[in-house]
KEDO-111903 format. One record per atom (N, C-alpha, C): x, y, z; atom name. Coordinates in steps of 0.2 Angstrom, whole numbers, m for minus. Example, Ala and Ser with C-alpha at 12.3 -4.5 7.8 and 13.67 -1.06 7.14 Angstrom:
2
NODE:66:m28:39:N .
NODE:62:m22:39:CA .
NODE:66:m16:39:C .
NODE:64:m11:35:N .
NODE:68:m5:36:CA .
NODE:64:0:39:C .
END
This chain:
163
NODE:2:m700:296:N .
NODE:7:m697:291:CA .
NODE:5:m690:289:C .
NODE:10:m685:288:N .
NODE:7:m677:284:CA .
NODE:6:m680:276:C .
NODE:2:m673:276:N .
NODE:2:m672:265:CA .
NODE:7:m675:264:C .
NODE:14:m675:266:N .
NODE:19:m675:262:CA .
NODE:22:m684:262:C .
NODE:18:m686:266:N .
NODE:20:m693:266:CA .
NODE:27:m694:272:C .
NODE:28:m688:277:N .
NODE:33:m691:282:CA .
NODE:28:m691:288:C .
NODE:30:m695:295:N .
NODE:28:m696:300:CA .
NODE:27:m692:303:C .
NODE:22:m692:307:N .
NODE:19:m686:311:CA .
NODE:22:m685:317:C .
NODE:25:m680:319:N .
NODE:30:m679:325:CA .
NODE:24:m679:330:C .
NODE:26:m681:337:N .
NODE:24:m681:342:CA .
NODE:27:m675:347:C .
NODE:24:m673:350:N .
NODE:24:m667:356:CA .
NODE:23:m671:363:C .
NODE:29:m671:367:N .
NODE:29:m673:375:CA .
NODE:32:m669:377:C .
NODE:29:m665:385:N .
NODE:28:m661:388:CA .
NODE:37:m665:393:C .
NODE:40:m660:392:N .
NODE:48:m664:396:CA .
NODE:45:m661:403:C .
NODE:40:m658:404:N .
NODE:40:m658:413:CA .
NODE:34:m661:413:C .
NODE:34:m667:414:N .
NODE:25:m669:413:CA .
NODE:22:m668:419:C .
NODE:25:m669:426:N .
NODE:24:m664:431:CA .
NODE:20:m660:432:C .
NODE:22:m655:429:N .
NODE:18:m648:429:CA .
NODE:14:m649:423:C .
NODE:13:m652:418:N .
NODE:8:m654:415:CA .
NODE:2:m656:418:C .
NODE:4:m664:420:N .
NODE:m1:m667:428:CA .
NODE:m5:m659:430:C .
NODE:1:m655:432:N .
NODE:m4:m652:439:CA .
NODE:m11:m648:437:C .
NODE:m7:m645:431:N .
NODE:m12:m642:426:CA .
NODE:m17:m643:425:C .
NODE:m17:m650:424:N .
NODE:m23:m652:422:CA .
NODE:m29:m656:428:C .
NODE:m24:m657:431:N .
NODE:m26:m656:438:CA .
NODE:m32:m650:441:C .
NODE:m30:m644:440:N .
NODE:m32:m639:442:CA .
NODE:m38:m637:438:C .
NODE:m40:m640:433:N .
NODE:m48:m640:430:CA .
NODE:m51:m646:430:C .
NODE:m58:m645:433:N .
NODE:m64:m650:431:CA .
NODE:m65:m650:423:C .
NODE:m63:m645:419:N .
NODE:m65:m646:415:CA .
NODE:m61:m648:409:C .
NODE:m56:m651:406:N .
NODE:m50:m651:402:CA .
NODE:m48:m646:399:C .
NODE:m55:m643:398:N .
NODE:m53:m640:389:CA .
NODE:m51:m633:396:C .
NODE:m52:m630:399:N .
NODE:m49:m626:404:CA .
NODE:m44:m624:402:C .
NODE:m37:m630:403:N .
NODE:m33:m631:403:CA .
NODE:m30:m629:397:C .
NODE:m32:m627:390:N .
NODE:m29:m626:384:CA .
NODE:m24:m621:387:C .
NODE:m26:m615:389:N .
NODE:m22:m609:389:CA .
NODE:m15:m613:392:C .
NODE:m15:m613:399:N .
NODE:m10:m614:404:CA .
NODE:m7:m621:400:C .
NODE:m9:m624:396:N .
NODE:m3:m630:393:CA .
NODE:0:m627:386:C .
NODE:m4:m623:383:N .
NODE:m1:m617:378:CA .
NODE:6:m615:381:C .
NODE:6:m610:386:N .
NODE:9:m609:388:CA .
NODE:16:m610:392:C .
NODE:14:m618:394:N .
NODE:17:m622:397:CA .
NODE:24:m624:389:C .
NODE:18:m627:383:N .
NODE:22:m630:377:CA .
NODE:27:m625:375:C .
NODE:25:m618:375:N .
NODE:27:m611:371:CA .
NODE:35:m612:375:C .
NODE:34:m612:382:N .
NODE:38:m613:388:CA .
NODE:45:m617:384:C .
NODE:43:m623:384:N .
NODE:46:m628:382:CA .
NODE:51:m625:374:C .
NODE:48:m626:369:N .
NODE:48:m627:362:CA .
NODE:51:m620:361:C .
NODE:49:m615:361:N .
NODE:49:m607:361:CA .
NODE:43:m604:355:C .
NODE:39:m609:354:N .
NODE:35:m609:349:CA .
NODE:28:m615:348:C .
NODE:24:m613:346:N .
NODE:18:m618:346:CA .
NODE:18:m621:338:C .
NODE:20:m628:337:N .
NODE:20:m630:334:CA .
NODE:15:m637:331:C .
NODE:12:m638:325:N .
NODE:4:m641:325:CA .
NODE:7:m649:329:C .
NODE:11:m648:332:N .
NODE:12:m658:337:CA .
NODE:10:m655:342:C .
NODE:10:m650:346:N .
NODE:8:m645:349:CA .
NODE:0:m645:349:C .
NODE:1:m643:345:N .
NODE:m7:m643:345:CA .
NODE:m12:m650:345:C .
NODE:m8:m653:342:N .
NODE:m12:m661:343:CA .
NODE:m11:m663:348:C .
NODE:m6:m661:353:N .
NODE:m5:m665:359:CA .
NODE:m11:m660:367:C .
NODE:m10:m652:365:N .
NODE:m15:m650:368:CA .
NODE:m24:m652:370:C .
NODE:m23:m652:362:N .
NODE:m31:m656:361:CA .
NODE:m31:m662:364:C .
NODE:m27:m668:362:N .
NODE:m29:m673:366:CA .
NODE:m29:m674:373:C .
NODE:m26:m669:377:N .
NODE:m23:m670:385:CA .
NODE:m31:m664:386:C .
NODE:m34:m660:383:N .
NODE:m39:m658:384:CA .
NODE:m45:m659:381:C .
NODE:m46:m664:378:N .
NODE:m51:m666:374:CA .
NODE:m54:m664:371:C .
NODE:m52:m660:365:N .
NODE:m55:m655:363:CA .
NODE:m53:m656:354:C .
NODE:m58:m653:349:N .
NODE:m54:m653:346:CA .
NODE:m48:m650:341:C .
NODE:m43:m652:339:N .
NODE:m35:m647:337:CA .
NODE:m37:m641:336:C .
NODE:m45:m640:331:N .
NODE:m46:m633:327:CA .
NODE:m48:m629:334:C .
NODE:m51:m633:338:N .
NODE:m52:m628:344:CA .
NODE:m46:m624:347:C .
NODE:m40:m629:348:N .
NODE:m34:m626:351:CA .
NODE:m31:m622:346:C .
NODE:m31:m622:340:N .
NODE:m29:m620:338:CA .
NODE:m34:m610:334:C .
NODE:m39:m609:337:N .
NODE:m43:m605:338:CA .
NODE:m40:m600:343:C .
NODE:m39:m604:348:N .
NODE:m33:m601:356:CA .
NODE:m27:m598:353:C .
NODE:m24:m602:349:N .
NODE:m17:m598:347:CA .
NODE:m16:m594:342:C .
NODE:m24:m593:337:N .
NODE:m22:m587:332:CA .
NODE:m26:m582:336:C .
NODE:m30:m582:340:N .
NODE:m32:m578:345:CA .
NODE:m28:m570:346:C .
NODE:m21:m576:353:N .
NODE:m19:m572:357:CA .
NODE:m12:m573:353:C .
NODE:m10:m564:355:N .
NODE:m4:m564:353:CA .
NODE:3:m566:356:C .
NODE:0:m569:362:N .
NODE:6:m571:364:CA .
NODE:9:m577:362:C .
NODE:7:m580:357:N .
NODE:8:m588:353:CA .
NODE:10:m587:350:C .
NODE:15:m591:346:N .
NODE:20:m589:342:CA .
NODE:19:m593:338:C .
NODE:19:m595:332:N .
NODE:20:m601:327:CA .
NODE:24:m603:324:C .
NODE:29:m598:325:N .
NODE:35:m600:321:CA .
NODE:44:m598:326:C .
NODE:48:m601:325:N .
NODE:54:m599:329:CA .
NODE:53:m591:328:C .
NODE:56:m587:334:N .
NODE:55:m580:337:CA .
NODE:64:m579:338:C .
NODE:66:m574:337:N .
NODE:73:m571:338:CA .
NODE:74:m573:346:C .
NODE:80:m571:351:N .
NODE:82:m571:358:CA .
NODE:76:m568:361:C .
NODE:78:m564:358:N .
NODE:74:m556:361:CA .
NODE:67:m554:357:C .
NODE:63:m554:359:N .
NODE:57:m553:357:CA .
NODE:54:m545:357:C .
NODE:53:m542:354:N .
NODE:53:m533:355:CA .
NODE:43:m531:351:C .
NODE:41:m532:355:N .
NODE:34:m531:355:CA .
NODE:34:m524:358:C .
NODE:31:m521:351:N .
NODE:28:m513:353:CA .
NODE:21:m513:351:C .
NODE:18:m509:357:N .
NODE:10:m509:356:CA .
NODE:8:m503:350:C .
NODE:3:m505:347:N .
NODE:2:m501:341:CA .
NODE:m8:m498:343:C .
NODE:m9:m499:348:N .
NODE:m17:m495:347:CA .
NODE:m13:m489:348:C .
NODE:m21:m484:348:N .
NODE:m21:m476:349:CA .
NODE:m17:m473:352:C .
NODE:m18:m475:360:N .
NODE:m14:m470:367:CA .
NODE:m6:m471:363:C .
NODE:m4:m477:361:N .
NODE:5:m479:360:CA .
NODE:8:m474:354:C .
NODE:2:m476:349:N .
NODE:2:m473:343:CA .
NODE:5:m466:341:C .
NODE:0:m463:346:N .
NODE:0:m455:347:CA .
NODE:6:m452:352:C .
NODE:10:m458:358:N .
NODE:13:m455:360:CA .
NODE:20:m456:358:C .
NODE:19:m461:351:N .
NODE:28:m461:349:CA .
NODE:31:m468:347:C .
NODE:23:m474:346:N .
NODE:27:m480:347:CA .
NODE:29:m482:339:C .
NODE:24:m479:333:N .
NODE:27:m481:326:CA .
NODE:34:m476:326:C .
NODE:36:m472:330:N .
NODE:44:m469:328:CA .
NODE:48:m478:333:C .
NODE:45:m479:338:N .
NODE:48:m484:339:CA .
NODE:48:m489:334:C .
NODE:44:m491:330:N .
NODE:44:m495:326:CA .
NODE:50:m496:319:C .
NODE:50:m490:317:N .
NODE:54:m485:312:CA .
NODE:60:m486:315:C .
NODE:62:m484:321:N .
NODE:69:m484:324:CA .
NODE:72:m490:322:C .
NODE:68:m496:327:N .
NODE:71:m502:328:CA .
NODE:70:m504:320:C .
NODE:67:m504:317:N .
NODE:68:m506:307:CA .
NODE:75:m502:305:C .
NODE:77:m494:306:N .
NODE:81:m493:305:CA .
NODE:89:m497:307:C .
NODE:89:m497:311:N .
NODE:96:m499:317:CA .
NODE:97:m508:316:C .
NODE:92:m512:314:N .
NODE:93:m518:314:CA .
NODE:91:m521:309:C .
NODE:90:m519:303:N .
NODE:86:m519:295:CA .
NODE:82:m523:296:C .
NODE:76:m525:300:N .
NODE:72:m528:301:CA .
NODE:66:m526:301:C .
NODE:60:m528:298:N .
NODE:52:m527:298:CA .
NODE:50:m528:302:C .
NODE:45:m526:305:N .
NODE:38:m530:308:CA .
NODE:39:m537:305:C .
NODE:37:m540:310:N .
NODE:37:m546:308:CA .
NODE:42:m551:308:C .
NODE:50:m548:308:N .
NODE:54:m553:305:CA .
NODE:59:m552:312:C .
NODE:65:m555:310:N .
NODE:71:m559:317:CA .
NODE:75:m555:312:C .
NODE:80:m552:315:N .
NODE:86:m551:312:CA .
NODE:92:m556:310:C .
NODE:95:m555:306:N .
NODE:98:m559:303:CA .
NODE:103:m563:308:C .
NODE:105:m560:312:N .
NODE:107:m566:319:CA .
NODE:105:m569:324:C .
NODE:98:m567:323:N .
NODE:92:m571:328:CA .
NODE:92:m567:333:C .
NODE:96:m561:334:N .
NODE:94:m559:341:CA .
NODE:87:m557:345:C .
NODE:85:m553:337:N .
NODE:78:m547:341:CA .
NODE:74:m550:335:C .
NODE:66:m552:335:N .
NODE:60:m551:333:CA .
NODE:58:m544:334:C .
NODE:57:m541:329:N .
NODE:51:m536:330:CA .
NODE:45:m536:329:C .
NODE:38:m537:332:N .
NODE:34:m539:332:CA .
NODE:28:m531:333:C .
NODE:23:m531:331:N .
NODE:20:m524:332:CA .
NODE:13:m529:336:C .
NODE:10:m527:343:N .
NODE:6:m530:345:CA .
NODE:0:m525:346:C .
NODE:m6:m526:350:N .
NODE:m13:m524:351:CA .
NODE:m11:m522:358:C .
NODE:m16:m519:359:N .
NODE:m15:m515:367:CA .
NODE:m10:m520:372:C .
NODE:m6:m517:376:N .
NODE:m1:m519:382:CA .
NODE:m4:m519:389:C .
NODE:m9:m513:391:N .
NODE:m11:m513:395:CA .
NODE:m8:m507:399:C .
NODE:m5:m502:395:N .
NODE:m2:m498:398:CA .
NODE:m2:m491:397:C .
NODE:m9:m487:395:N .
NODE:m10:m483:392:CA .
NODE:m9:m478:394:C .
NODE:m8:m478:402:N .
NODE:m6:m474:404:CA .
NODE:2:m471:406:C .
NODE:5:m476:402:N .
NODE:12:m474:402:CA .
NODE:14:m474:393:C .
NODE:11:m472:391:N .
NODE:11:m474:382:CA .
NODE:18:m467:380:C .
NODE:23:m473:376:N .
NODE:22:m478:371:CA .
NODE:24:m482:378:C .
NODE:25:m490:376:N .
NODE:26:m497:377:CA .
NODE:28:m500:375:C .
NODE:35:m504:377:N .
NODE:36:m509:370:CA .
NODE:41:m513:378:C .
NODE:37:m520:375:N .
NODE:39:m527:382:CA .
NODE:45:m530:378:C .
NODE:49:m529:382:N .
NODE:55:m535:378:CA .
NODE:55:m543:383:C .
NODE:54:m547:381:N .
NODE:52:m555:381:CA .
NODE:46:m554:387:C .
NODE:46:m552:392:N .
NODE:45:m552:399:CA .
NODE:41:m546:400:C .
NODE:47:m542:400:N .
NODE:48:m533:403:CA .
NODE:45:m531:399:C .
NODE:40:m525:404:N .
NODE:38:m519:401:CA .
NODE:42:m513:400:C .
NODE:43:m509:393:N .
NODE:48:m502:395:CA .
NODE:43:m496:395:C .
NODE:42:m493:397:N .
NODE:34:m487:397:CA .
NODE:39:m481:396:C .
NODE:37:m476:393:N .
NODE:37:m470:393:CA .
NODE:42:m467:391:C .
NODE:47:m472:387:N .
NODE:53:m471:383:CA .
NODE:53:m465:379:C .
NODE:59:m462:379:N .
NODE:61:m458:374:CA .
NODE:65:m462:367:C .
NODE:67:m460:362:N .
NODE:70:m465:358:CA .
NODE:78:m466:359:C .
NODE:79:m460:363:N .
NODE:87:m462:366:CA .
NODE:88:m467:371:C .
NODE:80:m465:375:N .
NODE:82:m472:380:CA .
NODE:80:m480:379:C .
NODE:76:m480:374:N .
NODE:74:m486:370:CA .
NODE:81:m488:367:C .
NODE:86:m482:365:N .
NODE:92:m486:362:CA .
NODE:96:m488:366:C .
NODE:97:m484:373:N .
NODE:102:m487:377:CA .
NODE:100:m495:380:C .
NODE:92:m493:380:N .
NODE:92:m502:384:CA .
NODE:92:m509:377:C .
NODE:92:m505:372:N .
NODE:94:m509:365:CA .
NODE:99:m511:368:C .
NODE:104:m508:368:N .
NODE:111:m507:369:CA .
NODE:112:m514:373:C .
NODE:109:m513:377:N .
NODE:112:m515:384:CA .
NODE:109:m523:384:C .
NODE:105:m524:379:N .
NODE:104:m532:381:CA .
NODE:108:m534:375:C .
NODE:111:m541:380:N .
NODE:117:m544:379:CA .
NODE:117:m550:371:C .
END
């Protein structure tokens, strides 16, 4: 039972499949935290604490470790995330070459912070840690995709353009 006195929801992986293989592919289970994270996120769109109890147990580990993993990295989500996900990197190289005007834009045009989903769930705007693209700075990944070296007019047209 939670504090609240209702039943504790259960987390089962709908491709259990590709669970198996996972788990499969390490000798060691707790290995396996990341790529079943990943796997859950997959599923759910988000990591949620049944989630987390069902990670630890398929890797024996325990919850506060898995859940160690997911405040970690940012690419875990904790809570439902808009369609579109709009993650701008915020270290130095991004910084300097334009990504807080991206940040400022995208708050203007869709009255949304940091942090929050627009009020029809399309876009999360998200401000994240290094992308890995320092050399094409600014950068901002929409769900998947990398956009590097945008200007703001072109950050707006591929706004634009996702559906």
């Amino acid at each position: 039972m939670n504090s609240n006195g209702t039943p504790k929801q259960k987390f089962i992986f709908t491709d259990s499949g590709r669970m198996e293989k996972i788990l499969s592919q390490y000798p060691d289970k707790r290995s396996a935290t990341l790529p079943l994270l990943h796997l859950a996120q997959t599923q759910e769109g988000f990591i949620t604490g049944a989630i987390i109890d069902a990670v630890a147990q398929y890797t024996e580990i325990h919850p506060a470790e898995v859940m160690d993993c997911v405040s970690f990295y940012t690419m875990f989500f904790r809570r439902p995330l808009g369609t579109n996900k709009l993650q701008v990197c915020q270290t130095l190289s991004c910084s300097l070459n334009g990504a807080d005007d991206f940040v400022d834009h995208i708050t203007q045009k869709y009255g949304t912070k940091p942090g929050e989903t627009t009020s029809d769930g399309k876009f999360t705007l998200l401000k994240v840690e290094c992308l890995g693209s320092c050399g094409t700075a600014p950068v901002i990944q929409i769900n998947n995709d990398y956009h590097e070296g945008l200007s703001i007019n072109e950050l707006d047209k591929l706004l634009d353009s996702i559906p």
